[in-house]
C-alpha positions as CSV (number, residue, x, y, z in Angstrom):
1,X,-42.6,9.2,15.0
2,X,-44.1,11.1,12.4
3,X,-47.6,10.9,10.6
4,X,-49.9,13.2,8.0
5,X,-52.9,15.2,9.3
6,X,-55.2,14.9,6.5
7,X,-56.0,18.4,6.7
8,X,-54.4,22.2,5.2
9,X,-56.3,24.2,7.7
10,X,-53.7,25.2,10.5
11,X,-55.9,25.9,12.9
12,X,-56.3,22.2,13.1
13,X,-52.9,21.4,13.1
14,X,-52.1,23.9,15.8
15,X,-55.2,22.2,17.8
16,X,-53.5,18.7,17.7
17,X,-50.3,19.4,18.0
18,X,-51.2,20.9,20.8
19,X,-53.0,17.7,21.7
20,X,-50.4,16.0,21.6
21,X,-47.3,18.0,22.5
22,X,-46.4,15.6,25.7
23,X,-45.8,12.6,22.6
24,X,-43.2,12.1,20.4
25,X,-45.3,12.6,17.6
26,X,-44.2,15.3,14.5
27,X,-47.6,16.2,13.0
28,X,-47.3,17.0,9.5
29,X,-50.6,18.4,6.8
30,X,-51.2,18.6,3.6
31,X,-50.0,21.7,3.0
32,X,-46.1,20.4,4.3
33,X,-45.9,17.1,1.9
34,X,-47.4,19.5,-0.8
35,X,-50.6,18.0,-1.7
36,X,-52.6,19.9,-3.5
37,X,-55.4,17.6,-5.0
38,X,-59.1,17.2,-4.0
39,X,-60.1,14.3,-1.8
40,X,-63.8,13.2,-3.5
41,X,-65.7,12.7,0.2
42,X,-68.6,11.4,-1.0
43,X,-69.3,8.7,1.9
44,X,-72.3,8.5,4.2
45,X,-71.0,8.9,7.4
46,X,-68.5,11.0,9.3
47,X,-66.7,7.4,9.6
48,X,-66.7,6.7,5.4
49,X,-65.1,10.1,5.5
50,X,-62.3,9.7,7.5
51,X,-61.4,6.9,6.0
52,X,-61.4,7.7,2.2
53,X,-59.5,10.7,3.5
54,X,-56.7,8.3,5.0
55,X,-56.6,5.7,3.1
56,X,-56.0,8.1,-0.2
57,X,-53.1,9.8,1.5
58,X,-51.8,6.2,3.1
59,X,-51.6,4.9,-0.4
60,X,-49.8,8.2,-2.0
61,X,-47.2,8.4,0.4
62,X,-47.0,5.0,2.7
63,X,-46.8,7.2,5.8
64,X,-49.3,6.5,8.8
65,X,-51.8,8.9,8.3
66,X,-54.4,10.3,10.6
67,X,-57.8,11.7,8.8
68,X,-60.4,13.3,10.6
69,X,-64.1,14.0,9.8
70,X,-66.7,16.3,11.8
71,X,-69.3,18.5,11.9
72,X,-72.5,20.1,13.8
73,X,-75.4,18.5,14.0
74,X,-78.9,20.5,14.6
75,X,-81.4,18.8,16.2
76,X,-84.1,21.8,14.7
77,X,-82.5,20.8,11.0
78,X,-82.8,17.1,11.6
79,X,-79.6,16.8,12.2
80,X,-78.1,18.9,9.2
81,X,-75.8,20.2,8.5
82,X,-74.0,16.6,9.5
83,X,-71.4,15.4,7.1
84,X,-72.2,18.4,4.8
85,X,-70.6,21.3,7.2
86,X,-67.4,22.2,5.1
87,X,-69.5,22.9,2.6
88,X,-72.3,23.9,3.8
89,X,-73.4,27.6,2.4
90,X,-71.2,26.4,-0.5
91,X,-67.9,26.2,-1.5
92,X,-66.0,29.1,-0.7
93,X,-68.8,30.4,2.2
94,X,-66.6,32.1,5.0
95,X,-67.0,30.2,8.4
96,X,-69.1,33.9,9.2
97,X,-71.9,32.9,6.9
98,X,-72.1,29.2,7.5
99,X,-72.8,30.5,11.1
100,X,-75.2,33.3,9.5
101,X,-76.9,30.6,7.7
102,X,-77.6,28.9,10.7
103,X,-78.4,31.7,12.6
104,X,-81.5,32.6,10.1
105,X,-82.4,29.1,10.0
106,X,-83.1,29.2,13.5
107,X,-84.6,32.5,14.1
108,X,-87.2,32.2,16.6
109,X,-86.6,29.1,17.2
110,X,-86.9,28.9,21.3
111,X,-84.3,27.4,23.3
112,X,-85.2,24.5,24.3
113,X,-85.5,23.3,20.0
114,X,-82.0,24.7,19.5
115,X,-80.0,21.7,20.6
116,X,-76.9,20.5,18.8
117,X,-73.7,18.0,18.9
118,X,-70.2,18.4,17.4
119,X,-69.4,15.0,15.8
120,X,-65.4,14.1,15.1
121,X,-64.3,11.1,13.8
122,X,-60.5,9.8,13.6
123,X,-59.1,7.4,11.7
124,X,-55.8,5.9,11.7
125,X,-53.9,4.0,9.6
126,X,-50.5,2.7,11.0
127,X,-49.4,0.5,8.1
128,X,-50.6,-1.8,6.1
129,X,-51.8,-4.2,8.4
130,X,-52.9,-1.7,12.0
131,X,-55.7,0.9,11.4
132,X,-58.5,1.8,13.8
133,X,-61.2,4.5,14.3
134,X,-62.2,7.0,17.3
135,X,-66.0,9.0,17.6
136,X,-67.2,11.2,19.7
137,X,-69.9,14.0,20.6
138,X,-70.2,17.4,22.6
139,X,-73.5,18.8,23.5
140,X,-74.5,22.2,23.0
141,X,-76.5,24.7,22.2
142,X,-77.1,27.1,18.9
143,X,-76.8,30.6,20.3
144,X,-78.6,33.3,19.2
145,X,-75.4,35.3,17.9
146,X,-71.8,34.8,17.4
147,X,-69.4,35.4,20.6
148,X,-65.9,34.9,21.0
149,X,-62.7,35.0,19.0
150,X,-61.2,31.9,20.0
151,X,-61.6,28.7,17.9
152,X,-62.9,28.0,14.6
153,X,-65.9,27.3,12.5
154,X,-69.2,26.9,14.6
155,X,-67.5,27.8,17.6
156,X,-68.7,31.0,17.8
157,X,-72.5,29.9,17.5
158,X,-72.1,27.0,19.4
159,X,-73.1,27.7,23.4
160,X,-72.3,25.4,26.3
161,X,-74.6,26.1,29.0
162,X,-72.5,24.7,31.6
163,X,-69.8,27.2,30.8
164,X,-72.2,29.9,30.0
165,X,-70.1,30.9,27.0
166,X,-69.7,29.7,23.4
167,X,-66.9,27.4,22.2
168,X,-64.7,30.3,20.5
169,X,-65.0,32.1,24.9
170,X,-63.2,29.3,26.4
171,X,-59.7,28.8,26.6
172,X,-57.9,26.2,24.2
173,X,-56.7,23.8,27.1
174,X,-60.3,24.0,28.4
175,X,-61.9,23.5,24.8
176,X,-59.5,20.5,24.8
177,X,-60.5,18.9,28.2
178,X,-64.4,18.8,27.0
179,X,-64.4,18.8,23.0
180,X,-65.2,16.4,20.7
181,X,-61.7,16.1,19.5
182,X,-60.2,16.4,22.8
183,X,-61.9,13.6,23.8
184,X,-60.9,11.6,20.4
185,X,-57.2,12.2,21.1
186,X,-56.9,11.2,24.6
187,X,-58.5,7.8,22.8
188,X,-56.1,8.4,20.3
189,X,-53.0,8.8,22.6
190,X,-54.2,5.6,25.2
191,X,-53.4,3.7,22.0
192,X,-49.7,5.1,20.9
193,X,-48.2,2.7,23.3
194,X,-50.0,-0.1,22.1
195,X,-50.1,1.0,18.7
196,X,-45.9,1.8,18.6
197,X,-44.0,-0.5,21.7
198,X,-40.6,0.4,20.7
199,X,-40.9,4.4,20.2
């Protein structure tokens, strides 16, 4: 079985094929069917999102497709930057000052205002007629600096106080076990046996 990841970051791929390494699956991105185009997200929800992202690709290359959407939510920022944190610092901004830009945002901010939530959303299409959608949340916290290597994007900034480290400290098959989109994919994975019988 194979499917397109909506997505040229690697770091993402590696995460889910990781994810999924105990399936049958071949995960292939953007980057390996050679798309190179720019997928307008202009919905209003991490949902809208995912699908425009998956139903574009669906329809180029009538392959199931799996698109995700996500982001960090700030409780201090009303919930920004939300649907906006690719882009958020502007195009081209380095994951280190998104994080920077957060950072001054919530300088002296005390810790119990600095609560925040990774959304990511999935969405599937299997063909023409099966397509379905997964969401979830992790908790955190906005740390006062950056601290680990590992992961990507917010990670660094984003603290879990039951692990007393950030997301980029803990190990990947840890992150996996408690993260947003480790929880999608196990949703995701319950559903290959429904969603392909014969495989």
């Amino acid at each position: 079985m194979k499917f397109i990841f909506t997505t040229h970051n690697n770091d993402k791929k590696r995460e889910i094929e990781k994810l999924l390494k105990d399936t049958s699956f071949q995960v292939y991105s953007l980057a390996d069917v050679g798309f190179e185009d720019e997928i307008i997200e202009d919905g209003n929800s991490f949902l809208e999102n995912a699908k425009i992202k998956a139903t574009t690709i669906y329809k180029k290359y009538g392959i199931s497709t799996l698109a995700d959407d996500s982001g960090i939510c700030i409780d201090f920022l009303k919930g920004e930057p939300g649907i906006h944190s690719a882009r958020y610092g502007g195009i081209g901004a380095t994951a280190e000052e998104k994080n920077r830009l957060i950072l001054d945002a919530l300088k002296n901010v005390p810790y119990a205002k600095r609560g925040a939530y990774y959304v990511f959303c999935l969405y599937f299409i299997k063909d023409e007629v099966e397509s379905f959608y997964v969401e979830e949340t992790c908790e955190g916290v906005i740390s006062e600096s950056p601290a680990g290597k590992g992961g990507f994007g917010y990670d660094p900034i984003f603290y879990l106080p039951e692990y007393k480290q950030s997301m980029a400290e803990i190990s990947l098959t840890e992150k996996n076990k408690i993260s947003h989109r480790g929880k999608v994919f196990e949703a995701f994975k319950a559903r290959i046996p429904i969603l392909f019988p014969y495989d």
